[in-house]
C-alpha positions in Angstrom: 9.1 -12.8 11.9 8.1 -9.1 11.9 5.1 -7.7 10.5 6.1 -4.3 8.6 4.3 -1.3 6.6 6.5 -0.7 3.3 6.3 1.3 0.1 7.1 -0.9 -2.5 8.3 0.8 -5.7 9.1 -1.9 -8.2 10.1 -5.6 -8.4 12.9 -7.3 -10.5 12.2 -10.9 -11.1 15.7 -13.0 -11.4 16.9 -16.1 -12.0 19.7 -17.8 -9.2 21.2 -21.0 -8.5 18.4 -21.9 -6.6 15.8 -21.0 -8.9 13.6 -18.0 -10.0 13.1 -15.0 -6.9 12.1 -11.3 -7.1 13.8 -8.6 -5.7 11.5 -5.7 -4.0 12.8 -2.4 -3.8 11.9 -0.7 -1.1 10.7 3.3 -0.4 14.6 4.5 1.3 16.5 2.5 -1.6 16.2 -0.8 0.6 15.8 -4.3 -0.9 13.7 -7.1 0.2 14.0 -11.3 -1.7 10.7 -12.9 -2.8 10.7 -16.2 -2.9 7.0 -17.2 -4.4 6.2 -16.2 -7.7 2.5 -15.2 -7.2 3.7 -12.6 -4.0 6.0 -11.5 -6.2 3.6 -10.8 -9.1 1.2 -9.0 -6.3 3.6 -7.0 -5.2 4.7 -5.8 -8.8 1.7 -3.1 -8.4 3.6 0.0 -6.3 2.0 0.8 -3.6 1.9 0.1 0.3 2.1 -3.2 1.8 1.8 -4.6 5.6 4.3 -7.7 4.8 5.0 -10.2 6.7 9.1 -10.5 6.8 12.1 -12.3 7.7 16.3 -11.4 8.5 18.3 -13.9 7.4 22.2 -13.5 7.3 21.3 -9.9 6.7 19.0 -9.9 3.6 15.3 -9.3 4.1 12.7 -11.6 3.1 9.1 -11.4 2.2 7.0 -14.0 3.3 3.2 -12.7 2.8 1.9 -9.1 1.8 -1.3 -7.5 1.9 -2.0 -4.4 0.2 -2.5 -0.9 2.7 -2.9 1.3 -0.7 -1.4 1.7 -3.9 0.1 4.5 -5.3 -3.4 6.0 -6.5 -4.9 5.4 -3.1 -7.3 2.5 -3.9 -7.5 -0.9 -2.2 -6.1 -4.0 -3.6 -6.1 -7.8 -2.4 -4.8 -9.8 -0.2 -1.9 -11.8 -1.4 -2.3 -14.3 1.1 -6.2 -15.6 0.2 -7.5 -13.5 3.0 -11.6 -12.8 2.5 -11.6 -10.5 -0.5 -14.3 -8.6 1.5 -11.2 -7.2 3.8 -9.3 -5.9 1.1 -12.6 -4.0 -0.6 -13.8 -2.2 2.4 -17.6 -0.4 1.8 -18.0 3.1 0.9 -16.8 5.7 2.9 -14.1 3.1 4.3 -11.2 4.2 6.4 -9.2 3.4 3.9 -10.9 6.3 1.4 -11.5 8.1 4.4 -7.4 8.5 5.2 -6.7 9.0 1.3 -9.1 11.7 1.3 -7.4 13.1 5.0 -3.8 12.9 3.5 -4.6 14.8 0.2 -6.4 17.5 2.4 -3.0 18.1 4.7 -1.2 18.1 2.0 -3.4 20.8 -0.2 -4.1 22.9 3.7 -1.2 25.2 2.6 -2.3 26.3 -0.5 -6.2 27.0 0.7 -5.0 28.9 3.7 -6.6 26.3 6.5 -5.5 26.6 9.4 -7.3 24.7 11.6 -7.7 20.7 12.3 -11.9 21.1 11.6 -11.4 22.7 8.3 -8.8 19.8 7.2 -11.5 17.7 8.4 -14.3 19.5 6.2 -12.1 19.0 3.2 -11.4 15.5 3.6 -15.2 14.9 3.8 -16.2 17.1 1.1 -13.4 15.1 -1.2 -14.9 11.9 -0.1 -18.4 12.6 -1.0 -17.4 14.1 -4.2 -15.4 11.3 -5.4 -18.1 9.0 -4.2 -20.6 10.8 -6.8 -18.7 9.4 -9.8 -19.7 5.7 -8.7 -22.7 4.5 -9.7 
């Protein structure tokens, strides 16, 4: 079994010979089987995943996921009954913390910075802001 990071962007639930699966596809246009209904119904938010998964006779399968971030950059749950307190890290988490990083590299460009400690600036800045809506 490997333990892999991967963008899921929807699932397909279908019926076979053997009974009711899901199929996952996969950021890249790759394809991964789920077996159990409630992983399958996790996974049916896109978003990124550390799975747990199989090879068998060349099809991939998913065996357990846990949610890195969805698509809108907040945390989810653990599919596998890990402590919930995991998946909902505290304020000013790495998780938010990365979100805020990401969106900063990507935006560096367009507000002319040009240097790591003013990425860095902006990534705080975003996270404080957004943390000023909660309450």
């Amino acid at each position: 079994m490997a333990r892999l990071k991967v963008r899921v962007t929807k699932v397909e639930a279908r019926r076979g010979q053997s009974g009711t699966y899901a199929i996952a596809h996969l950021a890249g246009g790759k394809r991964a089987y789920v077996w159990d209904r409630a992983l399958a119904e996790a996974l049916a938010t896109p978003g990124v995943y550390e799975v747990e998964a199989e090879e068998r006779r060349g099809f991939l399968r998913i065996i357990s996921a846990r949610p890195i971030a969805s698509t809108n950059g907040a945390q989810g749950h653990d599919t596998q009954g890990r402590d919930a307190q995991e998946a909902s890290m505290a304020p000013g988490s790495t998780q938010e913390r990365m979100v805020a990083l990401q969106a900063a590299v990507a935006l560096a460009p367009h507000l002319g910075l040009t240097d790591v400690t003013q990425v860095l600036a902006v990534a705080e800045r975003m996270v404080r802001w957004l943390r000023r809506g909660e309450g």
